[in-house]
C-alpha positions in Angstrom: 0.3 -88.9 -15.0 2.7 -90.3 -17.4 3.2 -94.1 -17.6 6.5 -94.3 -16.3 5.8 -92.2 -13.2 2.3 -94.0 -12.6 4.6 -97.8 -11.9 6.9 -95.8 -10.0 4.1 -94.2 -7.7 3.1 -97.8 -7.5 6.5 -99.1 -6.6 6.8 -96.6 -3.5 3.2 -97.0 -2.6 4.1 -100.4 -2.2 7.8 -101.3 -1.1 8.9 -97.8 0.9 7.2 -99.0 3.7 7.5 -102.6 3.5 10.1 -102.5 7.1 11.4 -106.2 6.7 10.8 -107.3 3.4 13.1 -109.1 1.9 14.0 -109.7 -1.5 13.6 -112.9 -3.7 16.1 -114.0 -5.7 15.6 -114.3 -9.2 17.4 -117.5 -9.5 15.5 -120.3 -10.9 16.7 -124.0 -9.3 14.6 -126.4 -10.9 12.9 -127.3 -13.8 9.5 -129.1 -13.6 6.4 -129.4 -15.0 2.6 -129.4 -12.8 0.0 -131.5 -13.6 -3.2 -131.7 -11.8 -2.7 -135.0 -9.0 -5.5 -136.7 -9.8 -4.0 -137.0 -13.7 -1.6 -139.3 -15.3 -0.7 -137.4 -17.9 -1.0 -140.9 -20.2 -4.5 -141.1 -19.3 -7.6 -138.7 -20.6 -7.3 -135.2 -19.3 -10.2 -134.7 -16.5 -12.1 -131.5 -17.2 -10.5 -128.5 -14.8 -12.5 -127.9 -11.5 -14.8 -125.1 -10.8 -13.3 -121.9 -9.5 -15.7 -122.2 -6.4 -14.2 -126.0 -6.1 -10.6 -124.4 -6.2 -11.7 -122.1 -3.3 -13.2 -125.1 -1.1 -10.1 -127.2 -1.8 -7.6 -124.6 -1.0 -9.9 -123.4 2.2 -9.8 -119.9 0.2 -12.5 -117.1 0.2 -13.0 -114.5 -2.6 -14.7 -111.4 -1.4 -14.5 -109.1 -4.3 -15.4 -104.9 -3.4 -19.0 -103.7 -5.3 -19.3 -102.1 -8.9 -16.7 -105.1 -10.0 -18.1 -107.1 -12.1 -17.4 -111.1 -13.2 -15.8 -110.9 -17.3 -14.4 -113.1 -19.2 -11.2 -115.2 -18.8 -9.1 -114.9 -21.9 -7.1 -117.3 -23.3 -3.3 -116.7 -23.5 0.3 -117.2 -23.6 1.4 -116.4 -20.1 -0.5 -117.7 -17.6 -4.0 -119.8 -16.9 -6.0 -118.3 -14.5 -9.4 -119.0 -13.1 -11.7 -115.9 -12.8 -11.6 -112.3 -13.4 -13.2 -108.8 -12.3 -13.4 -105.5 -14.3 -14.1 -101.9 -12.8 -17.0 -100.6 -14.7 -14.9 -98.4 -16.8 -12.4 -101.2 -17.3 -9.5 -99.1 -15.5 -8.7 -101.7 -13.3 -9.1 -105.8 -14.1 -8.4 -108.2 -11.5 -7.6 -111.6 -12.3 -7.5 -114.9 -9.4 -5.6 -117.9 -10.1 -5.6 -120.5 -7.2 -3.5 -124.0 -7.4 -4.3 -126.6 -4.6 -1.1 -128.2 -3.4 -2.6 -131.9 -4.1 -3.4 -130.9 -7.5 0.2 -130.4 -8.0 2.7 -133.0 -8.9 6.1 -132.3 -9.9 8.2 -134.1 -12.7 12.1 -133.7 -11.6 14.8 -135.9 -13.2 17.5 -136.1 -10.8 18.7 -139.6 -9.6 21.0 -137.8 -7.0 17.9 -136.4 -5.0 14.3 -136.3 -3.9 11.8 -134.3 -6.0 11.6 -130.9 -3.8 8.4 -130.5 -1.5 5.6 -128.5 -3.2 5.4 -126.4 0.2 9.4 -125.6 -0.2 8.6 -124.3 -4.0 6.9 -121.2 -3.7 9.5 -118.4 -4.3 10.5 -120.3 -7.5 7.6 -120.4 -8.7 6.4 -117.1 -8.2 9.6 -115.7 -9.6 9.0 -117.8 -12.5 5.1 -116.5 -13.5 6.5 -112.9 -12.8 9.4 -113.3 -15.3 6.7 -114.7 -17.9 4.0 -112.2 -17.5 6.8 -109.6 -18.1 8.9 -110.8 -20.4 11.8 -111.0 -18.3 11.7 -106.8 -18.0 12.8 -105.6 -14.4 10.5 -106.5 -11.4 10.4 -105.1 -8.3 9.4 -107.7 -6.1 9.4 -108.1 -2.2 8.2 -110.6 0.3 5.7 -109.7 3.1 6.7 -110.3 6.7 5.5 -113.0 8.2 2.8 -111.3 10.9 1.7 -108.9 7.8 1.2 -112.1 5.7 -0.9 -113.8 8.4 -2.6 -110.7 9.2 -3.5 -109.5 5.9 -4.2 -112.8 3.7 -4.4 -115.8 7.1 -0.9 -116.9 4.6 1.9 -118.5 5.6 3.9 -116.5 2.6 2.5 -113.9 0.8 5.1 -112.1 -2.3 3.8 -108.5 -4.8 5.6 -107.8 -7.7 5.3 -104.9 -10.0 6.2 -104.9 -13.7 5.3 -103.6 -17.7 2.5 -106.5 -18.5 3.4 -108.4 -21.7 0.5 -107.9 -24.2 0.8 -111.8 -25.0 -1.4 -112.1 -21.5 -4.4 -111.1 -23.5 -4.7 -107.9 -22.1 -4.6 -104.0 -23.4 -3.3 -102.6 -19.5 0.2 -101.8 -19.8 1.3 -102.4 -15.4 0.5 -105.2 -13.4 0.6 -105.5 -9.8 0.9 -109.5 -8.6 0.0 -110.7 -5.2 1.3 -114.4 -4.5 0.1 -116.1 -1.3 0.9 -119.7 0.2 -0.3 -121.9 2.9 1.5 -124.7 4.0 -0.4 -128.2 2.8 -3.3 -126.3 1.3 -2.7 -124.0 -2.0 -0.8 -121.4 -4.2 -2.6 -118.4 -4.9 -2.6 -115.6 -7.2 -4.1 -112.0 -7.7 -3.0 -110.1 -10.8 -3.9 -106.6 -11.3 -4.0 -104.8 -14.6 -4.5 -101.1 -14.9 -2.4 -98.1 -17.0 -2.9 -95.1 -14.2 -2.1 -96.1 -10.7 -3.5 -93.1 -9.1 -6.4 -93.9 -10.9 -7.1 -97.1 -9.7 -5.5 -96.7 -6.4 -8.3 -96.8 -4.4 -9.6 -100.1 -6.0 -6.5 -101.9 -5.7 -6.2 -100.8 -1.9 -10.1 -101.9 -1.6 -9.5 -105.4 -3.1 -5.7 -106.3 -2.7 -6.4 -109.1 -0.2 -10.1 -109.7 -1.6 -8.4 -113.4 -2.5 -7.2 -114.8 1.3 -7.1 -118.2 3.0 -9.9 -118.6 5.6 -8.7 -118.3 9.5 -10.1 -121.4 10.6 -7.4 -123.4 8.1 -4.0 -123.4 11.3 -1.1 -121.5 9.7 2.0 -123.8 10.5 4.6 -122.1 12.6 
């Protein structure tokens, strides 16, 4: 399958079925800058937490399909993330990024108005890593509904986006496929799949597309 036909396959497989998803608009409000809460960015930077502390603090659970196996998280350009999976024939790479909402603080200059609520910021901010990660190349990119989101990943917003990866990720695969999720007063999280065939990988995307989900027992708000 040719590349161009594999994101489109992907795109379909995706969105043609997605009744009630909405689209996100690609306009970016606000400008700010996260730092982890517990740091003043005057005093010495703490060493970053654990992935399995991320998951605790953000009442998150990572069950990853078998034959993937743990590899290493690259440094890069784009986008820090916190732990990564490989198919054994490297086809497919999955890569988790989790931010707990009090880890987040956000630096906003405006005398005329309150700094915006980290739980009212999620669209932004998932428009904005998407735009990174490719380079500003078009997106396709669609909410969840709401009982889907809940269903699927116990969120109270869940987003996928599918775009040409920018090499400057540290990464050969040419597609990505993002999953963003939310839960209100807990954490942003991320899934980022890399692969060059979809039809490929297809069944390894279906098998682990919400291996990354909040646990049930955290109340999703209304």
């Amino acid at each position: 399958m040719r590349f161009a036909e594999s994101r489109h396959a992907l795109t379909v497989a995706l969105f043609a079925k997605g009744k009630g998803m909405r689209h996100i608009s690609s306009l970016i409000l606000i400008l700010f800058v996260v730092f982890p809460a517990h740091a003043d960015p005057a005093e010495r930077w703490e060493a970053p937490p654990i992935f399995e502390q991320l998951l605790a603090e953000s009442g998150m659970e990572l069950a990853i399909s078998d034959g993937f196996a743990a590899v290493e998280v690259r440094p890069n350009a784009r986008f820090i993330y916190d732990r990564a999976y490989a198919s054994p024939d490297w086809a497919l790479e999955i890569r988790y990024a989790i931010r707990p909402l009090r880890r987040i603080r956000v630096d906003y200059e405006d005398p005329h108005s309150a700094a915006p609520d980290p739980n009212h910021m999620f669209p932004l901010m998932f428009q904005s890593l998407v735009t990174r990660l490719s380079d500003g190349r078009h997106s396709p990119t669609r909410e969840y509904p709401s009982v889907q989101a809940r269903e699927k990943f116990n969120a109270d917003w869940v987003a996928a986006a599918v775009f040409d990866i920018d090499s400057e990720f540290a990464t050969d695969h040419r597609q990505a496929l993002v999953i963003a999720m939310h839960k209100n007063a807990l954490a942003d999280a991320y899934a980022i799949f890399l692969f060059d065939d979809y039809e490929s990988v297809k069944q390894g995307i279906d098998d682990n597309l919400n291996s990354l989900r909040f646990l049930p027992q955290h109340p999703i708000s209304p």
